[in-house]
Every structure is written in structure tokens, then in C-alpha cells.
Backbone of each chain as ProteinMPNN parsed JSONL, in Angstrom:
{"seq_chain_A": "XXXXXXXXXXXXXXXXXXXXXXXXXXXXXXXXXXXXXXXXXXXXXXXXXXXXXXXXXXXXXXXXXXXXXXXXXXXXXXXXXXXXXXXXXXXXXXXXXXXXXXX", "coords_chain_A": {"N_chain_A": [[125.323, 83.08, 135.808], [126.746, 81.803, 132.815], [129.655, 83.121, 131.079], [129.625, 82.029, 128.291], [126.645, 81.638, 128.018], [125.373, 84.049, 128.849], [126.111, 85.768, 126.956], [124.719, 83.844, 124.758], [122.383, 84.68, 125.717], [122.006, 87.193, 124.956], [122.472, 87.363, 122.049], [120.585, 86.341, 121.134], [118.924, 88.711, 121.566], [119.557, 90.447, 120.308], [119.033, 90.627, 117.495], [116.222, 91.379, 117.227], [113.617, 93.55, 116.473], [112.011, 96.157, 117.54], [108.975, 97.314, 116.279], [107.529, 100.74, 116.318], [106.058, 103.888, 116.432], [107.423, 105.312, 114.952], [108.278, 106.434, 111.538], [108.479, 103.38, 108.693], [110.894, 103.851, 107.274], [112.614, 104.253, 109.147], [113.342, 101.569, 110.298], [113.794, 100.093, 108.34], [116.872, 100.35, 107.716], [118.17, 99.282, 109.966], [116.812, 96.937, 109.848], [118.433, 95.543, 107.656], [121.097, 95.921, 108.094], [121.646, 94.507, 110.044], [120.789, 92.048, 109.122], [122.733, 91.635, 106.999], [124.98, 91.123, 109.029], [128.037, 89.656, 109.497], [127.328, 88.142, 112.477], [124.271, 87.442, 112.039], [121.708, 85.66, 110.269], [118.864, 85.927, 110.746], [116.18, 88.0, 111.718], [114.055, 89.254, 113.531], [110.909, 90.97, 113.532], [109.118, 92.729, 115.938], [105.923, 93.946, 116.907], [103.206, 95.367, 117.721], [99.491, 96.552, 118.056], [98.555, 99.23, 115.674], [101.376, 99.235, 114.818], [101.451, 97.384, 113.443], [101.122, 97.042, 110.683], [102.904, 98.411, 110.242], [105.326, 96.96, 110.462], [104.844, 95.373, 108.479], [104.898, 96.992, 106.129], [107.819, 96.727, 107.164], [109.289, 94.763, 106.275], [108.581, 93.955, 103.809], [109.638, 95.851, 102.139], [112.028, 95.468, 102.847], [112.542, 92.885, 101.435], [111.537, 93.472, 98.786], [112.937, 95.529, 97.921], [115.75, 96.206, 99.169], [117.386, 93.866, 100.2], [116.673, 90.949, 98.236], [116.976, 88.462, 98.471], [116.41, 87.564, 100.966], [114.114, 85.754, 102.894], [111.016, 85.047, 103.918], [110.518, 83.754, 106.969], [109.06, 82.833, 109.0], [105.83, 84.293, 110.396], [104.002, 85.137, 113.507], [100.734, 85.372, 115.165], [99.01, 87.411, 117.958], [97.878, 87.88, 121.149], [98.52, 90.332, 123.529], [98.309, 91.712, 127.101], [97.604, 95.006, 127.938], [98.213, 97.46, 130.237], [96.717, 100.76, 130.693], [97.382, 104.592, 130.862], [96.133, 105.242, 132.847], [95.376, 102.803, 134.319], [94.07, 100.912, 133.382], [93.116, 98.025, 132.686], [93.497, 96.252, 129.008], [93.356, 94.382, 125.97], [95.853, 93.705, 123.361], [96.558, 93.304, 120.0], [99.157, 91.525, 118.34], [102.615, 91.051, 116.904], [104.721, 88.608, 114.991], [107.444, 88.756, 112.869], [109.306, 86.178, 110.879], [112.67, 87.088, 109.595], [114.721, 85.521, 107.114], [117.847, 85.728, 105.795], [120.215, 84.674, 103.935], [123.86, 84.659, 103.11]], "CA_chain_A": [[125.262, 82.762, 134.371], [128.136, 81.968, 132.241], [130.192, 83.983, 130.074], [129.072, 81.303, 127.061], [125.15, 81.669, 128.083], [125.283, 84.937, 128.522], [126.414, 85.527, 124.949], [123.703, 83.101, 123.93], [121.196, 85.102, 125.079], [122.131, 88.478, 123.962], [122.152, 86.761, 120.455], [119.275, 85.904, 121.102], [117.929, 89.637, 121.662], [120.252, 91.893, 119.316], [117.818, 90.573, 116.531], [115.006, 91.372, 117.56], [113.308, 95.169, 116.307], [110.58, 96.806, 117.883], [108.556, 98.466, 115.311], [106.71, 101.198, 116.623], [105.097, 104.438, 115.811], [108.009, 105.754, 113.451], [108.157, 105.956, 109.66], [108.655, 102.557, 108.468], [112.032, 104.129, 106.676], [113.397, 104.371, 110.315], [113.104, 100.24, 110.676], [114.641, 99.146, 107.163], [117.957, 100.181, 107.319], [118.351, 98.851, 110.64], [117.289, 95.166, 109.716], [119.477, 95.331, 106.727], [122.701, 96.06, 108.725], [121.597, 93.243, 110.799], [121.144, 90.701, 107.441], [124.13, 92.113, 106.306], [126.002, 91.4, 109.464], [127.95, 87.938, 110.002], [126.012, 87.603, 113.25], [122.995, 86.758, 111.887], [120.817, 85.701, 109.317], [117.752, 85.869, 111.125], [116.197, 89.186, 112.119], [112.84, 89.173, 114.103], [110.158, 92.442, 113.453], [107.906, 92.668, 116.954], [104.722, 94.744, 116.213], [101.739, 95.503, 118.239], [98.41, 97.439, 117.854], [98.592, 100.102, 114.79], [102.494, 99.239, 114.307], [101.526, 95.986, 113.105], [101.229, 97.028, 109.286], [104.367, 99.296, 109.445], [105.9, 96.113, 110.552], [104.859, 94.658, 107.585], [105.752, 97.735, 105.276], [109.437, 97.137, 107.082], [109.697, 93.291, 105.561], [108.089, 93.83, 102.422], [110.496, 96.692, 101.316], [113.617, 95.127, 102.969], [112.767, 92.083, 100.907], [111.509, 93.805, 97.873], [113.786, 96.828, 97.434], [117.084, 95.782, 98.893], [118.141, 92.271, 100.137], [116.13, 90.145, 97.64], [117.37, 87.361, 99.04], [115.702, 87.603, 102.401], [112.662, 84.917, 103.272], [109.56, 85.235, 105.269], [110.951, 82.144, 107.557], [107.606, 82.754, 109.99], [104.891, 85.137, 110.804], [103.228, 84.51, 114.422], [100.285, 86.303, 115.763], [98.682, 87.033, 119.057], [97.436, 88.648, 121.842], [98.809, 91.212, 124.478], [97.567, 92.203, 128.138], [97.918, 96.225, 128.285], [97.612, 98.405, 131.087], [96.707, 102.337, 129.589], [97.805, 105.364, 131.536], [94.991, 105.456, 134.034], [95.914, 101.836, 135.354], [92.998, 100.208, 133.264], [93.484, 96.771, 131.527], [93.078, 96.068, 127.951], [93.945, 93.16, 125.039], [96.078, 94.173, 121.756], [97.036, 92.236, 119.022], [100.581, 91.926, 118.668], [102.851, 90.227, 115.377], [106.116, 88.653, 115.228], [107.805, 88.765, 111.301], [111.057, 86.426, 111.22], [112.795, 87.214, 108.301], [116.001, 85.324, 106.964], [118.642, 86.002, 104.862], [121.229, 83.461, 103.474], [124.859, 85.242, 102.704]], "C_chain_A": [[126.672, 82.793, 133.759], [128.374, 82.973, 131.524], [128.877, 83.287, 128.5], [127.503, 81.617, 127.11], [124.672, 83.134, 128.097], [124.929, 85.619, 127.473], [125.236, 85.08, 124.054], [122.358, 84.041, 123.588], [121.19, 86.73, 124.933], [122.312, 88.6, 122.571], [121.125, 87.157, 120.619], [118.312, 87.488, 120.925], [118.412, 90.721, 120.743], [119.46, 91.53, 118.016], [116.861, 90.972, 116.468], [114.47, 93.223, 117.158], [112.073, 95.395, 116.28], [110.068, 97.687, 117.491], [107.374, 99.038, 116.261], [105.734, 102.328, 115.792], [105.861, 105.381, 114.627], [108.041, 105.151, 112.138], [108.854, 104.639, 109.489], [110.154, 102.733, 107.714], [112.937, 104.303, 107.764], [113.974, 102.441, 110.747], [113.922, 99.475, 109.406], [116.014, 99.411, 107.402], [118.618, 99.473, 109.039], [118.27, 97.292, 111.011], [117.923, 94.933, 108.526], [120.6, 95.648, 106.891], [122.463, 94.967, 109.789], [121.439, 92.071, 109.956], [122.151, 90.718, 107.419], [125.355, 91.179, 107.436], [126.213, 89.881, 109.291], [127.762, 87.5, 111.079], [124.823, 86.854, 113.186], [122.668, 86.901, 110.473], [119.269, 85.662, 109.693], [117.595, 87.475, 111.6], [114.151, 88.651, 112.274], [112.089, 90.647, 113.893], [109.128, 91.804, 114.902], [106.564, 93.891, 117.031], [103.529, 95.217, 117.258], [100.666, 96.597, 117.812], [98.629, 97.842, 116.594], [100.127, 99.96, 114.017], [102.617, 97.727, 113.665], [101.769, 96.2, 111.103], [102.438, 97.658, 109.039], [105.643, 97.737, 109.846], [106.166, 95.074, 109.309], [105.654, 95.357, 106.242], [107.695, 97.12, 105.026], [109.807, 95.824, 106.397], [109.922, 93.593, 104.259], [109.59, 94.588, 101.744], [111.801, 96.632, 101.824], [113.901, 93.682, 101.942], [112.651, 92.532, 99.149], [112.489, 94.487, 96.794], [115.266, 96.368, 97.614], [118.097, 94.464, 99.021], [117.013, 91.564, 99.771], [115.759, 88.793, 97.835], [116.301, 86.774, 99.896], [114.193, 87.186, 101.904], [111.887, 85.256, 104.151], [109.886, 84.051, 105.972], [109.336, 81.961, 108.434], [107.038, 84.11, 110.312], [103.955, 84.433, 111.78], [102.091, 86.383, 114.351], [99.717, 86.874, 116.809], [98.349, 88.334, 119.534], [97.727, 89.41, 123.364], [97.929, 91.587, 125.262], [98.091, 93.773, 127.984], [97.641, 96.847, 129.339], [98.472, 100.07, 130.587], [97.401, 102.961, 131.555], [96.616, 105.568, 132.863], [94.382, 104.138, 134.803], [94.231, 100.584, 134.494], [93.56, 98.734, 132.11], [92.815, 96.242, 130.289], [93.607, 94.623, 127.299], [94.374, 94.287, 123.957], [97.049, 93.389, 121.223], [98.345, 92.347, 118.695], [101.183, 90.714, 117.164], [104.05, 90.241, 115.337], [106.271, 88.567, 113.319], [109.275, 87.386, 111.744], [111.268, 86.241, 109.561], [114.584, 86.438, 107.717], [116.39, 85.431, 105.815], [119.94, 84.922, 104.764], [122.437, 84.399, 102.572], [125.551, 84.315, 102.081]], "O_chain_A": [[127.563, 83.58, 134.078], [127.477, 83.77, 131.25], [127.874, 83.778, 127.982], [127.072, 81.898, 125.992], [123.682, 83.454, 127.44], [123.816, 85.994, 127.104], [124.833, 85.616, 123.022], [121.674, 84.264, 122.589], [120.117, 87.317, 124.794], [122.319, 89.666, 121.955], [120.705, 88.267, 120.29], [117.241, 87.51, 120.318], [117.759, 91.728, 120.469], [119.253, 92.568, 117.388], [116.41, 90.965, 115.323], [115.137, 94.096, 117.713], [111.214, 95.074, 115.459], [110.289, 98.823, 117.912], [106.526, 98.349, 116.829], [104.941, 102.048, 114.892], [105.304, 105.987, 113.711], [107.914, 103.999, 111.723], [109.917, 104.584, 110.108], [110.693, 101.644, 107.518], [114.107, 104.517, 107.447], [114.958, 102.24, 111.459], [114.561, 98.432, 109.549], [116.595, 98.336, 107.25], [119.818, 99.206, 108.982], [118.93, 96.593, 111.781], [117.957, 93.718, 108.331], [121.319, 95.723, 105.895], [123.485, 94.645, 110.395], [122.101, 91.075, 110.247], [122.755, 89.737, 107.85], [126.365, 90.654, 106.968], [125.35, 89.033, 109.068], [127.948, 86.284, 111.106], [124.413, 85.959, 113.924], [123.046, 87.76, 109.676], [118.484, 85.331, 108.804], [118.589, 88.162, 111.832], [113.374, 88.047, 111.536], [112.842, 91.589, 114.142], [108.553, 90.715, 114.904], [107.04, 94.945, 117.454], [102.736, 95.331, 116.323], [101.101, 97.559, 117.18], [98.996, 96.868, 115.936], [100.265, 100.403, 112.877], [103.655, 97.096, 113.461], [102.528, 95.493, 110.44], [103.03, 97.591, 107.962], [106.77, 97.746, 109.35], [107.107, 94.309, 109.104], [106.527, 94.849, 105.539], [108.454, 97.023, 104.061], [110.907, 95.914, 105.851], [110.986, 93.563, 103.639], [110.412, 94.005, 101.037], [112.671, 97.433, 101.483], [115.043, 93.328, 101.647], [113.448, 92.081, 98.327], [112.762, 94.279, 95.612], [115.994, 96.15, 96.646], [119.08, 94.12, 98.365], [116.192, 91.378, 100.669], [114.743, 88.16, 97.547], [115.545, 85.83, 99.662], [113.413, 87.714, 101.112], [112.241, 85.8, 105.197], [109.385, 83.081, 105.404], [108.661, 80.934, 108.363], [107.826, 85.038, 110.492], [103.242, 83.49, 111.435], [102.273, 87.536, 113.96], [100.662, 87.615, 116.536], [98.389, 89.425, 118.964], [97.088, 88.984, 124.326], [96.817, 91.872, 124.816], [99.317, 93.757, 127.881], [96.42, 96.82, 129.497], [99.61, 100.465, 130.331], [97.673, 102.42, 132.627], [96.835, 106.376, 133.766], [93.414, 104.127, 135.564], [93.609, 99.718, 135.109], [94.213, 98.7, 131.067], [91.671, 95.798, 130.39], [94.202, 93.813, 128.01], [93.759, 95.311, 123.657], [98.063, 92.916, 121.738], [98.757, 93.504, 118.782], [100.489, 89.874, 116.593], [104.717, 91.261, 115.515], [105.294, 88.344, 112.605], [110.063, 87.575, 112.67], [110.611, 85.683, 108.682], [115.582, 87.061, 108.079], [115.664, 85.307, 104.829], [120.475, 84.504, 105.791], [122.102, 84.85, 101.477], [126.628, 84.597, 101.554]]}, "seq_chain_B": "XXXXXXXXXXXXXXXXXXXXXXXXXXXXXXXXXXXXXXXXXXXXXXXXXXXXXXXXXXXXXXXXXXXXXXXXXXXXXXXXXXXXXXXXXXXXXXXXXXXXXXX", "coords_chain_B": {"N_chain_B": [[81.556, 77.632, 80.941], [80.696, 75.006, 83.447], [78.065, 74.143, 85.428], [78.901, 72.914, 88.24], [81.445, 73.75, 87.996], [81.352, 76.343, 88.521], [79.906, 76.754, 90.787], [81.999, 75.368, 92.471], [83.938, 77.79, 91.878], [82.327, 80.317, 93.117], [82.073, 78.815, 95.426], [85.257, 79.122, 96.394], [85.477, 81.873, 96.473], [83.007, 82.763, 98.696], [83.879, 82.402, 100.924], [85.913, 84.41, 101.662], [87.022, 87.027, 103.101], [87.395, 90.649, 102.903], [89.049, 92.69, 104.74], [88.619, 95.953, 105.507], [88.169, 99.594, 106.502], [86.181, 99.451, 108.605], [84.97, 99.312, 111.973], [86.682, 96.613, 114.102], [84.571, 94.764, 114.918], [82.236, 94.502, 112.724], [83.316, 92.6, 111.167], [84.192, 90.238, 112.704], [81.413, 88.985, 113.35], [80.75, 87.874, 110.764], [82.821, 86.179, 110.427], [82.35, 84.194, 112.227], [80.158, 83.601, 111.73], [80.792, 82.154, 109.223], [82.379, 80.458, 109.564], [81.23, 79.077, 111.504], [79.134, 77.472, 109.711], [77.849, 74.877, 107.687], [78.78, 74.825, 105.373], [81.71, 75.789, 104.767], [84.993, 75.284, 106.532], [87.177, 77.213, 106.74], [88.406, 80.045, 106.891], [89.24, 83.402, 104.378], [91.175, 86.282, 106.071], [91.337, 89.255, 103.951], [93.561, 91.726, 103.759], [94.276, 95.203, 103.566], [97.507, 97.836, 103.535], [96.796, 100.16, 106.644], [94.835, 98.749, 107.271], [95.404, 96.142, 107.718], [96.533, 95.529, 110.571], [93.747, 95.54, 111.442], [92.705, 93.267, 110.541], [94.522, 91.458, 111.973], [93.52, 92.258, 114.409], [90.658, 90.765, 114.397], [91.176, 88.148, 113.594], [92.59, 87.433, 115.517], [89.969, 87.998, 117.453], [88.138, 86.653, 117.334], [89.143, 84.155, 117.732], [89.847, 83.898, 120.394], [87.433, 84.734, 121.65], [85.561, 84.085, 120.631], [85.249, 81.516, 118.819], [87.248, 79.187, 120.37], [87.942, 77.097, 119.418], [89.333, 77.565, 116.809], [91.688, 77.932, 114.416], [95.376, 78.911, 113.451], [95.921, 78.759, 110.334], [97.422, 79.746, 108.568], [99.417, 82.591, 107.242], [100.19, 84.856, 105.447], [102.126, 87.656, 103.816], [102.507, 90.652, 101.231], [102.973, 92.7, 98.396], [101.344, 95.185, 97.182], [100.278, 96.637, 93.885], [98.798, 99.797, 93.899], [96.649, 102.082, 92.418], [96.567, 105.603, 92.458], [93.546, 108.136, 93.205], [94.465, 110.453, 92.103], [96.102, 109.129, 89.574], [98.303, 108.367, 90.36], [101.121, 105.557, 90.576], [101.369, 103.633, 93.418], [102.773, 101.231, 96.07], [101.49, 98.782, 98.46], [101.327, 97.096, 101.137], [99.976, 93.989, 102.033], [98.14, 91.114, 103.727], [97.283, 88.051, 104.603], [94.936, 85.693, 106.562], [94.881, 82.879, 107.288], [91.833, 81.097, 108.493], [90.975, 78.268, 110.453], [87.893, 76.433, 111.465], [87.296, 73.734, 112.712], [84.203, 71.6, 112.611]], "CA_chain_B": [[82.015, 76.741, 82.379], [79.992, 73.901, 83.867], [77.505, 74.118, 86.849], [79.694, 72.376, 88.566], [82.836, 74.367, 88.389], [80.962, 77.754, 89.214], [79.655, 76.279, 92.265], [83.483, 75.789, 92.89], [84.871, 79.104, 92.214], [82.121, 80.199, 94.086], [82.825, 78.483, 97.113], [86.093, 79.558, 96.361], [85.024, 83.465, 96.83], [82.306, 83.0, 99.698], [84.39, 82.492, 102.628], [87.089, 85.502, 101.639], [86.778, 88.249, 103.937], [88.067, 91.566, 102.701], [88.596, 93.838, 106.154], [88.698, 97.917, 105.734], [88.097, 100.799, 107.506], [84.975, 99.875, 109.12], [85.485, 98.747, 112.983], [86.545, 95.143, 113.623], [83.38, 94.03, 115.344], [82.044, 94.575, 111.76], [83.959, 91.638, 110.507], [83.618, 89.374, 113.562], [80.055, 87.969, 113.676], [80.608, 87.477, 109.567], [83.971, 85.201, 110.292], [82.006, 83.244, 113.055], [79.502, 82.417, 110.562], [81.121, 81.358, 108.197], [82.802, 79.226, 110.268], [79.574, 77.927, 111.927], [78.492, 76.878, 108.901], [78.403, 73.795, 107.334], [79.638, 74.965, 104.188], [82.868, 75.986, 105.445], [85.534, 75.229, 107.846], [88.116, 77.666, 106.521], [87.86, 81.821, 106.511], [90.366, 83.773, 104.502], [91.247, 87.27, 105.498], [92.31, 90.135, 103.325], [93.732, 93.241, 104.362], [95.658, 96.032, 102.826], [97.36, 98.965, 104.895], [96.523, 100.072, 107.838], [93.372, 97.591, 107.794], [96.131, 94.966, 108.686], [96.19, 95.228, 111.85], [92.127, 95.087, 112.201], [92.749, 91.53, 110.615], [95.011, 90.847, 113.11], [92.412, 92.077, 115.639], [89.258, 90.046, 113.755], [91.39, 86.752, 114.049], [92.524, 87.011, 117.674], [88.897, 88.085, 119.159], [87.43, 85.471, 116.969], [89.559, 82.872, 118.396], [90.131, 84.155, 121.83], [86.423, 84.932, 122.423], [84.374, 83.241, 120.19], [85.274, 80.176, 118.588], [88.555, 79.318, 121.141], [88.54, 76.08, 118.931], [89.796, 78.168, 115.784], [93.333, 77.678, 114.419], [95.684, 80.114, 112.14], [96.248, 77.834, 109.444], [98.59, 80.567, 107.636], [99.339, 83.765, 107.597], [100.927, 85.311, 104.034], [102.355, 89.186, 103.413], [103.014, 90.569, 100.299], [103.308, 93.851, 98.014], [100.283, 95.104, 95.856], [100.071, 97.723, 93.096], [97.662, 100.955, 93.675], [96.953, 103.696, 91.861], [95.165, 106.301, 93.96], [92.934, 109.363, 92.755], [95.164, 111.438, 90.798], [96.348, 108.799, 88.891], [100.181, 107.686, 90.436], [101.089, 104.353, 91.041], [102.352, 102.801, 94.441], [102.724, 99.704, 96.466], [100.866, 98.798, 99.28], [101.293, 95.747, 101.737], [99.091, 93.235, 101.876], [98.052, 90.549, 104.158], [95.969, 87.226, 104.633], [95.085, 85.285, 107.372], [93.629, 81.89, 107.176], [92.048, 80.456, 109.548], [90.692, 77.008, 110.122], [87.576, 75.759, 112.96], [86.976, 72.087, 112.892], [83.801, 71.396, 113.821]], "C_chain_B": [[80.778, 75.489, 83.16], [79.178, 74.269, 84.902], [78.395, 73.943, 88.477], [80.926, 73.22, 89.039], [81.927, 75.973, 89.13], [80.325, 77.772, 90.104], [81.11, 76.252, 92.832], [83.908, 76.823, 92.851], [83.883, 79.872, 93.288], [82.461, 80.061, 95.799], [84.118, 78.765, 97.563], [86.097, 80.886, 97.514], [84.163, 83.741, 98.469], [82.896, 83.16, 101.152], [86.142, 83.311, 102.982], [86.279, 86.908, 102.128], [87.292, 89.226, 103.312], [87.726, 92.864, 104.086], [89.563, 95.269, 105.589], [88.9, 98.611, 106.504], [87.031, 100.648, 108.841], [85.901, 99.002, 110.822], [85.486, 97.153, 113.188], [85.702, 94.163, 114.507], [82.209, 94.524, 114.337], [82.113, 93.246, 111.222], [83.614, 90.151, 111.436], [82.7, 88.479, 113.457], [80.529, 87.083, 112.081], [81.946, 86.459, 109.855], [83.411, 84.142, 111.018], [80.723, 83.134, 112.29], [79.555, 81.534, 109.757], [81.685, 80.198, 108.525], [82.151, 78.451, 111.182], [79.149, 77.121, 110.98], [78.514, 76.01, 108.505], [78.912, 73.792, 106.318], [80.885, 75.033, 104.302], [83.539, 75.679, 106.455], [86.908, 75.922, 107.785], [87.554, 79.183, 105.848], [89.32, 82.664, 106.03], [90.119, 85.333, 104.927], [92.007, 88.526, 105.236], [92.193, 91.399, 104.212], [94.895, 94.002, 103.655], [96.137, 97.104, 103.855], [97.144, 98.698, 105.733], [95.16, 99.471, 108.316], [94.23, 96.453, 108.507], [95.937, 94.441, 109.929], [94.618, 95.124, 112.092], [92.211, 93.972, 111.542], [93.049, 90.813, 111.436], [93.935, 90.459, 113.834], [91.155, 91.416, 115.612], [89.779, 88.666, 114.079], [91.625, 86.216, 115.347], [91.568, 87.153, 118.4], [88.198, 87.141, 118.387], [88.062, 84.353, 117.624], [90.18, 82.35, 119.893], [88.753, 84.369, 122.466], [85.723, 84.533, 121.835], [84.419, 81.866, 120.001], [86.72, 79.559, 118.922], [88.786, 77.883, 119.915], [89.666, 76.159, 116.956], [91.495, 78.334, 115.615], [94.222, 78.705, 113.098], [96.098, 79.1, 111.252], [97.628, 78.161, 108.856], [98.092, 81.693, 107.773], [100.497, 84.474, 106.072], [101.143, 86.757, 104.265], [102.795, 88.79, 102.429], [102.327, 92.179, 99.768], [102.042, 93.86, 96.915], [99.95, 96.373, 95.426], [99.227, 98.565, 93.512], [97.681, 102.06, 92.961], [95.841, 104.854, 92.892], [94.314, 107.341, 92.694], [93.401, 109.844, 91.746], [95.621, 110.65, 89.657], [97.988, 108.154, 89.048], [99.958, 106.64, 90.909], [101.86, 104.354, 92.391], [101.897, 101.86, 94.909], [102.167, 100.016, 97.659], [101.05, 97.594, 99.742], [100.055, 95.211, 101.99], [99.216, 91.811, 103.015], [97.134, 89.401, 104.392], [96.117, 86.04, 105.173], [93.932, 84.035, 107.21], [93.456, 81.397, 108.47], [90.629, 79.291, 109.614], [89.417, 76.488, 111.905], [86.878, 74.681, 112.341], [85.166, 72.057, 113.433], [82.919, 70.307, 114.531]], "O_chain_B": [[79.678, 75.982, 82.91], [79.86, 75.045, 85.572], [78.426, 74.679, 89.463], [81.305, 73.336, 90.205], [82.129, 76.398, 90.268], [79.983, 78.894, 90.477], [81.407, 77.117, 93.657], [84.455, 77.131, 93.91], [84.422, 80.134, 94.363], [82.836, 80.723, 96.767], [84.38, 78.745, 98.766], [86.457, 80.981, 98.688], [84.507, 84.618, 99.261], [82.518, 83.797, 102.136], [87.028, 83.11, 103.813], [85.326, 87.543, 101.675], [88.208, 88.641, 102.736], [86.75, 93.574, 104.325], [90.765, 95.434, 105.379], [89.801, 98.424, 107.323], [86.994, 101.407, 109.81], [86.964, 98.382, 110.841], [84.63, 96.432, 112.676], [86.046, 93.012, 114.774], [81.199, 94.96, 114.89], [81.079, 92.713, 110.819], [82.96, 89.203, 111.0], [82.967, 87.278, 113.454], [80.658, 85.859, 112.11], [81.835, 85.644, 108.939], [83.801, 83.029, 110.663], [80.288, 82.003, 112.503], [78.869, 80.545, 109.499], [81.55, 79.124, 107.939], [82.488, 77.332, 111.567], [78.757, 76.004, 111.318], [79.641, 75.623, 108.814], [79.615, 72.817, 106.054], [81.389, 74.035, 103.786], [82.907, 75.713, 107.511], [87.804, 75.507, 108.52], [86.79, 79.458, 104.922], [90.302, 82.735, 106.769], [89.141, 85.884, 104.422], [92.97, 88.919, 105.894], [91.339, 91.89, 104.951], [96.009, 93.616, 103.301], [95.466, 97.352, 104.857], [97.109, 97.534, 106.132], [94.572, 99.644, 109.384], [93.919, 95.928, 109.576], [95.424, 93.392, 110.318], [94.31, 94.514, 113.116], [91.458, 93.236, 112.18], [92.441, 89.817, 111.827], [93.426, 89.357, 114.039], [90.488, 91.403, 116.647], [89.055, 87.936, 114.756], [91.24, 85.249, 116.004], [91.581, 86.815, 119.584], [87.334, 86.671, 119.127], [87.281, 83.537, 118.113], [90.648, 81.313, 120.361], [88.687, 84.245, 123.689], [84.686, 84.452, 122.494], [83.839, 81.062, 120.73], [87.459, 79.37, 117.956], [89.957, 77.72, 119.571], [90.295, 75.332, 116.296], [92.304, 78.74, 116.449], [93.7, 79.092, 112.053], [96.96, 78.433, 111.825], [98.594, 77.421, 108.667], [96.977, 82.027, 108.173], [101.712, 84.291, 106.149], [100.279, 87.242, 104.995], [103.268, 87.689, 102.149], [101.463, 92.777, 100.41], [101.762, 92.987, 96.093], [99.449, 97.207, 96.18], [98.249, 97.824, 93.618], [98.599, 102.877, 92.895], [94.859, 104.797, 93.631], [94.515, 107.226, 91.485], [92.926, 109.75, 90.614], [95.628, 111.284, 88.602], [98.67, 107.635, 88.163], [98.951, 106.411, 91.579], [102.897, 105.01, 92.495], [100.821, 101.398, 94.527], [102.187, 101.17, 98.086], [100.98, 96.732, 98.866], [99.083, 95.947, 102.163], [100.364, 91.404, 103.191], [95.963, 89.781, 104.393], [96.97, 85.246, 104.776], [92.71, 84.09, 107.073], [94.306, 81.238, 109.347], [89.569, 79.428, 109.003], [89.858, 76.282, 113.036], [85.964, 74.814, 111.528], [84.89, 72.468, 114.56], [82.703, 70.38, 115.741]]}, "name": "protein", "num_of_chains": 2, "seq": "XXXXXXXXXXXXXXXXXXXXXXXXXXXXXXXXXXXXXXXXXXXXXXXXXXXXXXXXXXXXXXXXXXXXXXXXXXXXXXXXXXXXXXXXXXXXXXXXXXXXXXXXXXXXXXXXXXXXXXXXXXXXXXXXXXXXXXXXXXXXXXXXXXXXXXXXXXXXXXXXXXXXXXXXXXXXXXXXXXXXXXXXXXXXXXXXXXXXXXXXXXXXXX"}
């Protein structure tokens, strides 16, 4: 892989924030130093199961409260294969946010 | 208001889901009715909180195991006033998922 492609796709993944089972106040200031940066104006929230609404919390009140600015560009939604701790296979619903900001 | 129009708002109202607490094979059969029906070919639904995610999970096993021909039309977030018990106000996220089966 090149240097240049490389690059591309570690763009591609330093956006990206995997909301889980912490306070939704752990997730905002982390996509608002990624708005902020001149890297990007895009910032992706990835969500699954129960972290799907704190995913939403982390939009709402990065768009509400501090960068105003910042659009809902897309909301996908879908469905995950799991395997639990005792090797058994499940489905869970899973939710992308992308959110952009224009500097 | 006319006959007429309150048959419209109506039909408006009938095919808005509001999903809760209760489990989301609750919600299920009632989304694949409505979308059986001939009245309808479009189900919206609401969710506040941590019901979110059981919207999620109501639209993906409806359209992964029941009616595979079911499409997300749209998908909206957004911020909505509560007051609780005692009497204080706060915000609460909000979500609503349309979704569309042809049939």
C-alpha cells in the first residue's frame, strides 16, 4: 500500500466514534475537537444495541449546545451478527449518525 | 372542519407508532399491519430515550423478517422538552423512523 493510500484510509477511520456504554458527556467533546479540527468536517457516530440512543444524545447536544452549525448529513440503520460470551449467535441493531460541520 | 378533512388528519394519526418500554415484539405485529393494509403503505415510528433503540429494533425485524420488501424511507432525530414528576424541565432525544412497503 502506498504512503498516499495509506493516509486515505486512516482519514477515513480517525472520524469515526464508537459510542458505547459511557455517559454520553464522554462522546461530545471528542466529536467537537474533531469538527473543530482542519481535518475534517465530517464526523461519523457508530452505535449498536442500547448505545444507539446515547449516540443520538451525542449529536443532538453537539449540534444543539455547542457547534450549531453542524448538520445531520445521514443517519443509516441496520443489522449486526453477534456472537455472546458462551459462543452463541445473535442479531443487534446497529446506527451510523454522520454529522457535518462547515468551518 | 369538514368530513373530509378529519378523515385526513385521521389518516394522518393512524399509522404513527409511538414505541416505549414495552418489549419490541409488542410493536411488530402492529407495524406489519398497518403495512398489510390497504389503507396504508407508510408506518411512522416515534421514540423518545432509551425506547430508541427498540425502534431501531421494530424496523430491522420488521424488514429483515417479516415484510423483507419494506424500505426506510427516512429516519429524523431531534431534541424534545420534558418535564418529569417533580416539576423540572429537560430535553430528551427523539427519533422517527419511516418506513415505506409497496405492495
Amino acid at each position: 500500500m502506498t504512503e498516499e493510500k495509506l493516509k486515505e484510509k486512516n482519514k477515513e477511520k480517525d472520524n469515526i466514534i464508537f459510542v458505547g456504554n459511557k455517559p454520553h458527556m464522554s462522546y461530545v467533546p471528542v466529536v467537537i475537537a474533531i469538527l473543530n479540527s482542519d481535518k475534517y468536517e465530517e464526523v461519523i457516530l457508530k452505535a449498536r444495541g442500547n448505545a444507539i440512543s446515547r449516540a443520538v444524545d451525542t449529536a443532538e447536544i453537539v449540534r444543539n449546545r455547542f457547534l450549531t452549525g453542524t448538520e445531520i448529513k445521514d443517519i443509516k440503520i441496520g443489522t449486526e451478527p453477534v456472537t455472546n460470551s458462551e459462543g452463541r449467535n445473535s442479531n443487534v441493531s446497529s446506527m451510523e449518525i454522520s454529522l457535518n460541520f462547515k468551518k
